[in-house]
C-alpha positions as CSV (number, residue, x, y, z in Angstrom):
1,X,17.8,-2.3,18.2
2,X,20.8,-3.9,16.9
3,X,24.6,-3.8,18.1
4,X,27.5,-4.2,16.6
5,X,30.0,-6.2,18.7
6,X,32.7,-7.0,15.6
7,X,31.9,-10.9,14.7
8,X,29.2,-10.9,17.3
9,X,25.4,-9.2,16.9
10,X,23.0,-8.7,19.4
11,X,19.1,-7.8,18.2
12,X,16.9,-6.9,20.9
13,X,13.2,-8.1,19.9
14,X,10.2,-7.2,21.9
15,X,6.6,-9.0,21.6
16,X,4.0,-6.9,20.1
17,X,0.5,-8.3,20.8
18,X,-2.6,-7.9,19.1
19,X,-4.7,-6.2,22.2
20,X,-1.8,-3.4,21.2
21,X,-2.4,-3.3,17.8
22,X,-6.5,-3.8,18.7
23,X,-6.0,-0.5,20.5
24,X,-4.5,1.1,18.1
25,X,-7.5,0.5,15.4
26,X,-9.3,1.4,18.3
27,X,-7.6,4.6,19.1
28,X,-7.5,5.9,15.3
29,X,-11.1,5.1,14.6
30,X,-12.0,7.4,17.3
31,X,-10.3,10.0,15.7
32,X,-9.1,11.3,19.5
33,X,-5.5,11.5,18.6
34,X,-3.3,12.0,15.3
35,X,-1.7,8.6,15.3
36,X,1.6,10.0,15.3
37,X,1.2,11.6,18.7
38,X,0.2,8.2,19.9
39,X,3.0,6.8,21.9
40,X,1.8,8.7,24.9
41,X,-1.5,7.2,24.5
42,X,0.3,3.3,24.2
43,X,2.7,4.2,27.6
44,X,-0.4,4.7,29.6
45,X,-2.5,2.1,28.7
46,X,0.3,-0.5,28.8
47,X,2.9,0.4,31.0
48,X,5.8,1.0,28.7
49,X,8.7,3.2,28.2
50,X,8.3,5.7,25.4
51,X,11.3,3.6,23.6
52,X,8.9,0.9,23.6
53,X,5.8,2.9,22.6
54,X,7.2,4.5,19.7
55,X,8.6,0.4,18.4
56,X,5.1,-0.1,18.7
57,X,3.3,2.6,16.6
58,X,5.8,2.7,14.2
59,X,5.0,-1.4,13.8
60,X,1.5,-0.8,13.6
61,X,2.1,2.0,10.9
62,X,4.1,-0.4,9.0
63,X,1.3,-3.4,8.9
64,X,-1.8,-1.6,8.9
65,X,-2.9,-2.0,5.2
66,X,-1.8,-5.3,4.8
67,X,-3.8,-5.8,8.6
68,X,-6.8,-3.9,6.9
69,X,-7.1,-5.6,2.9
């Protein structure tokens, strides 16, 4: 997220960790769920809001190729 605040900028940053992105792989091999219905799937198996789960997906959309060369 990022605020504008005139001369001043705030950019909230979140950790992403690799057991997230683990289930993800995980998730998509299984073929269980289309991946973009997934941020359900994330908020239950780790606890956050569906803000959060959606930052997440959309990160592990963005990296998987270069994740999977």
């Amino acid at each position: 997220m990022y605020i504008d605040l005139g001369d001043t900028k705030v950019t909230e940053t979140m950790t992403i960790t690799e057991e997230q992105l683990h289930y993800l792989d995980a998730l998509r091999d299984s073929g269980i769920v289309n991946m973009f219905g997934a941020g359900s799937h994330i908020q239950d198996e780790f606890g956050v809001t569906r803000h959060d789960a959606n930052r997440i997906l959309n990160h592990w959309m963005e990296t998987y190729s270069e994740r999977h060369e």
